[in-house]
N, C-alpha and C positions, 0 to 999 in steps of 0.2 A: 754497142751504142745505145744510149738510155731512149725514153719513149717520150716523145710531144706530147702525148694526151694520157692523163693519168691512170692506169688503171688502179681496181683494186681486188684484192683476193683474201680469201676467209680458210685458214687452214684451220680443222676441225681434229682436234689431238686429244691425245688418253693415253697411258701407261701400256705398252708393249704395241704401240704402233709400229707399222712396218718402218726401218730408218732410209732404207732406199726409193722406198714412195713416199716419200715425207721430206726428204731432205734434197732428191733431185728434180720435185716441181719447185720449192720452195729457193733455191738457188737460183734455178735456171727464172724465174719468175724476178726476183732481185735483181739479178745481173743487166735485167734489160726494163728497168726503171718499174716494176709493178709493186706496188705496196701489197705486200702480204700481213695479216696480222692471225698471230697463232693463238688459238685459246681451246679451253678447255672447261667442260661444267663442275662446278663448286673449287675454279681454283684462278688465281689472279693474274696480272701479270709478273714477271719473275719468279714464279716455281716453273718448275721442271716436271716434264713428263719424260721416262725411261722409255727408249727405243730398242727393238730388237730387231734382228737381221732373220730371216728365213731362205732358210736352201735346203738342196736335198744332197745328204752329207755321204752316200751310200744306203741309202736304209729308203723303207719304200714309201716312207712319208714325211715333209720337212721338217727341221730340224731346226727348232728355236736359240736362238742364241741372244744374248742380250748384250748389248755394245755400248751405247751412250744416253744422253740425255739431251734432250730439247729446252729451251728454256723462252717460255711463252713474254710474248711482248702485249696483251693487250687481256681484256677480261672479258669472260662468256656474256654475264648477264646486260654488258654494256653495246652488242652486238647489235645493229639491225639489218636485215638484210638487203635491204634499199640500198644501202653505201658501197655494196658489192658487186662485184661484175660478175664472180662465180664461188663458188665452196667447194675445195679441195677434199675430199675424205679419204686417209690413205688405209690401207688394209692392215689387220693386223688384228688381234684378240679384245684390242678395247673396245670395237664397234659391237661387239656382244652387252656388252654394260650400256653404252651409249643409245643401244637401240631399244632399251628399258625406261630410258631415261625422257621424262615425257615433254621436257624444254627442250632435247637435242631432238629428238621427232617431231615437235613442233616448229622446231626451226629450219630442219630440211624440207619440211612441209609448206614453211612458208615461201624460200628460194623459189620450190616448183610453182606454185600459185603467182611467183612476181617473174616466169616465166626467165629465171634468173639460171646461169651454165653449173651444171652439178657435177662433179668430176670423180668417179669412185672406183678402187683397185681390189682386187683380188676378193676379201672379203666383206669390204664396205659397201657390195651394193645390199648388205641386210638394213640398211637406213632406210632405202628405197621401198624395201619390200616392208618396214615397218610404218614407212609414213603412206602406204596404199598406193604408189603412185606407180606401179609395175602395174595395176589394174588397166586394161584394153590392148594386151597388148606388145607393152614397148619394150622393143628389140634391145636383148641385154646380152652382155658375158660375163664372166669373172671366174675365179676357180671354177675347176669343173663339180665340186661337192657340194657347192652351190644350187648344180642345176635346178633340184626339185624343187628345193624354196624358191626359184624365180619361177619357174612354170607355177609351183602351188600358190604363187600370190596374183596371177594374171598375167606375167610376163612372157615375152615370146623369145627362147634361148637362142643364141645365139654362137656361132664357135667358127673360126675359120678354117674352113674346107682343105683337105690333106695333109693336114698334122702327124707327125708318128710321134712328139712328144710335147712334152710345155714349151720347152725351150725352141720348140720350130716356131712359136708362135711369134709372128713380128705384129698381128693387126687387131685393131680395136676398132670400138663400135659406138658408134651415137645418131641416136634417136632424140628429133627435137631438140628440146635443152640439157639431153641424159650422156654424160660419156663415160664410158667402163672399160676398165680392161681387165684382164688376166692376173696383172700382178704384173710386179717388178721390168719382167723379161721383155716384155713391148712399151716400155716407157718411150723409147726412140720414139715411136710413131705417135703415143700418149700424148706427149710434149708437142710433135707437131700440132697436133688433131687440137690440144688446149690454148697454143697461140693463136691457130687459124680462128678459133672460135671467138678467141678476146680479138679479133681483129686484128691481128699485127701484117706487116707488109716486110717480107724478108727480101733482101736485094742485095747483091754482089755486083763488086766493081769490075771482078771479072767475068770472062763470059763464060768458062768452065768452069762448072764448082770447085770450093777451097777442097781440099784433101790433105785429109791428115793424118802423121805415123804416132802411135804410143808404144814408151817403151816400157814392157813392163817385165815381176817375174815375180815369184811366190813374194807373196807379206807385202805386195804393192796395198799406199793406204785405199780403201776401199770408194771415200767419196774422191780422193781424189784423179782416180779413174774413171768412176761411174758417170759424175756427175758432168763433167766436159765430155766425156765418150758419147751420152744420149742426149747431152743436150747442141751436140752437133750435128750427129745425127738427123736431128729435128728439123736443122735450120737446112738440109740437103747435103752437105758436107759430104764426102765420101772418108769413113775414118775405119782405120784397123787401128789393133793392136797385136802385137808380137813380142815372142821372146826368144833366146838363143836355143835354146835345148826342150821348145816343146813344136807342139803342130800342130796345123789348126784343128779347130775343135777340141784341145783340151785346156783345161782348166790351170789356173793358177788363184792361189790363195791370198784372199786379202785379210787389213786388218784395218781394225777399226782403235785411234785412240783419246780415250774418256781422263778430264782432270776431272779426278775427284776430289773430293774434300781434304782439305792437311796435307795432300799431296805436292814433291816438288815437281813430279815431272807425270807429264800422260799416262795412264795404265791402257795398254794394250790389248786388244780384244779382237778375236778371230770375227771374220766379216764375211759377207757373203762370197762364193767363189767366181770370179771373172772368165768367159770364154777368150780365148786364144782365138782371132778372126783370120789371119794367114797365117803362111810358113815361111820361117827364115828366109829359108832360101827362092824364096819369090817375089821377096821384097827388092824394089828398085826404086833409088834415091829420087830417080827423074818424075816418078809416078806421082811425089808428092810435095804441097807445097811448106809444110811445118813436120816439127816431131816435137814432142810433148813427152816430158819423162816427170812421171808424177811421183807423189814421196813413200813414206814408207820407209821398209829396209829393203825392195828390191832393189835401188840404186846399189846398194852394195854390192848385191851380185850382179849387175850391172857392169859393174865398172872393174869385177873382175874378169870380165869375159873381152875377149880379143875381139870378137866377133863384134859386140857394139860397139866398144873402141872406136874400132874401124869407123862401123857403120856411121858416127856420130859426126868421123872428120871428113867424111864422104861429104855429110849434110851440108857442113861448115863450107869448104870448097866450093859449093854449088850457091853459098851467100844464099839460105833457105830459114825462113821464121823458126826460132828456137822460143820452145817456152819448158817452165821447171818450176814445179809444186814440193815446197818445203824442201827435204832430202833428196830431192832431184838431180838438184844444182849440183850433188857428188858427181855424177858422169859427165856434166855441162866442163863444172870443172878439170877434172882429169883431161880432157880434150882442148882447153884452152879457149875454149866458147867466153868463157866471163873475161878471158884480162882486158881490165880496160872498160869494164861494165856495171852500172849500177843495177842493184840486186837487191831484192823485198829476201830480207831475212830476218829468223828469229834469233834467238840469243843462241841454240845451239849450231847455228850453218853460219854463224859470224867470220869465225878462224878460217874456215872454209874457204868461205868468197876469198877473205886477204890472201892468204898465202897461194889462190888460184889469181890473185894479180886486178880482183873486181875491187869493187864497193859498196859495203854490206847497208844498206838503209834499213833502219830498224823500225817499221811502222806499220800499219794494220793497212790493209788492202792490196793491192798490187803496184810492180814497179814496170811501166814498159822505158828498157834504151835501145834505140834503135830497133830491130827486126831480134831483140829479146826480150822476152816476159817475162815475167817472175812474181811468183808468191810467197809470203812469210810460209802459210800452212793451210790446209784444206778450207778452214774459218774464213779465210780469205779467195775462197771461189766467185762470191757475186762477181767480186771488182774483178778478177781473173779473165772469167769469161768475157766480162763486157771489152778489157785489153785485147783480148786474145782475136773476138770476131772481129773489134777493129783491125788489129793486125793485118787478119785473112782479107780483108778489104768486105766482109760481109755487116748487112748493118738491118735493124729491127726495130721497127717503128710502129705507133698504134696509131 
């Protein structure tokens, strides 16, 4: 549900930004009516900054990968920071050049001075420490290789207490008008902690939180997991996701995919790796009120498995919210969820929908019929999610 009072939001980009801090405030921000505007110094609107993914692949330090492209809606120099409610900085190798850069340090410099919400991940809080505003003080986190540069610029480190890895880390931190996190892995709470700031009023028509199932399994698409997984998270939701043949706590591989240039169809690109939050076998239909099968090619293994099958017409019988991103709709399908249902598809899930008995609507955002949701492809998340919390009866207002 979109927002009464306008916000607005200043995403701050460069070449080899993080794509998962960049694209799941930048979604979840859209979806619930906040004007984002993306830019970049010495470049316009309509170019493109290159995104990359960071994980840790086996090897004892992460491992850059390069996925897609951003494609900026507005111009750096035409910026002021007045018209902003906060600036977004996501992590990633560009804030090394940026923080050189003596108009992008003046311009975080300015935010902090119009006591305006500053938002920075994993290695973006070196903005901080280049525009002096860590001096007295203020309680920070971010990568931990960070630490000394925030202690050597006056800042007070910061890290949540009984950790045995990155990934235990669910909490961030803000100080005044400073919010930082870790990186990627505590976006859930990130995302909370950036609405409560922008003032929003999160409110369910029920009185238990929505709960939600994802079905997922290697090569699930990357944002289209991420991006609804944390930004339910946010809103209280209780959400897993699960696969047939793993358990919780291991991993399944996502991907990411980039139209390039002359290209007819997306090029493919390995994405960061998704934890596994329960086990199979501890999953119970009654626990929840939606399932959500995002795209990719994990529907395909999907939908060769008896095991969701099942699970899927389990859902169906109990008349529970179905929703399905891009190549989703394959398992929706095979189970008989769509006959009789219109469906946001793109040109290649068209045949699809018919011959599962739907109706393929061919158009950019989302389709809700009835207690189903549906998205062309991840491009279409804003409008997704805003269907989707409507669905759960949850709603988001500033």
């Amino acid at each position: 549900m979109g927002s009464a009072v306008q916000k607005s939001a200043l995403l701050l980009c460069g070449d080899y930004m993080e794509a998962y801090e960049t694209v799941v405030p930048l979604y979840v921000l859209q979806s619930f009516g906040v004007s984002v505007h993306c830019v970049s110094p010495n470049r316009i609107a309509g170019d493109r900054c290159v995104m990359a993914a960071h994980d840790f692949l086996g090897l004892e330090l992460y491992t850059e990968l390069i996925v897609d492209q951003l494609t900026l809606n507005a111009n750096f120099d035409d910026v002021i920071p007045e018209n902003y409610d906060v600036v977004i900085i996501p992590g990633g190798r560009f804030t090394e050049i940026l923080s050189a850069d003596e108009k992008c340090v003046d311009l975080v410099a300015r935010f902090a001075a119009s006591k305006k919400l500053i938002f920075t991940s994993c290695h973006s809080q070196v903005m901080l420490m280049a525009a002096g505003i860590l001096a007295g003080g203020v309680k920070c986190t971010a990568f931990e290789s960070m630490k000394p540069l925030i202690e050597l610029s006056g800042g007070a480190w910061w890290q949540q207490p009984g950790i045995q890895s990155m990934f235990d880390i669910t909490d961030c931190v803000k100080d005044g008008n400073f919010v930082s996190t870790v990186g990627w892995p505590t976006l859930g709470h990130g995302i909370k902690l950036l609405l409560d700031s922008l003032g929003a009023k999160i409110s369910s028509l029920k009185e238990n939180p929505a709960s939600v199932l994802f079905l997922i399994g290697d090569y699930v698409e990357d944002y289209g997991i991420n991006v609804p997984f944390r930004a339910l998270q946010a809103l209280g939701c209780k959400v897993d996701a699960v696969t047939p043949n793993k358990k919780q706590g291991e991993m399944c591989a996502t991907v990411v995919y980039d139209l390039e240039e002359g290209r007819q169809l997306s090029a493919e690109k390995r994405g960061h790796n998704f934890p596994v939050t329960a086990s199979w076998d501890d999953i119970c239909v009654d626990d929840y009120d939606c399932v959500v099968v995002p795209g990719g090619r994990s529907p395909e293994l999907l939908v060769m498995s008896e095991k969701a099958v099942a699970l899927v017409k389990k859902f169906a019988e109990k008349d529970k919210v179905f929703a399905a991103i891009g190549q989703g709709k394959l398992l929706l399908a095979a189970t008989g969820v769509l006959k009789g249902k219109r469906c946001a598809s793109g040109k290649g899930m068209k045949v699809m929908v018919k011959v599962a008995g739907g109706e393929a609507v061919e158009s950019k955002g989302c389709v809700s019929d009835g207690k189903l949701v549906t998205a062309a492809s991840a491009s279409d998340l804003p409008a997704f999610l805003s269907n989707l919390t409507t669905a759960l009866g949850v709603s988001v207002l500033f």
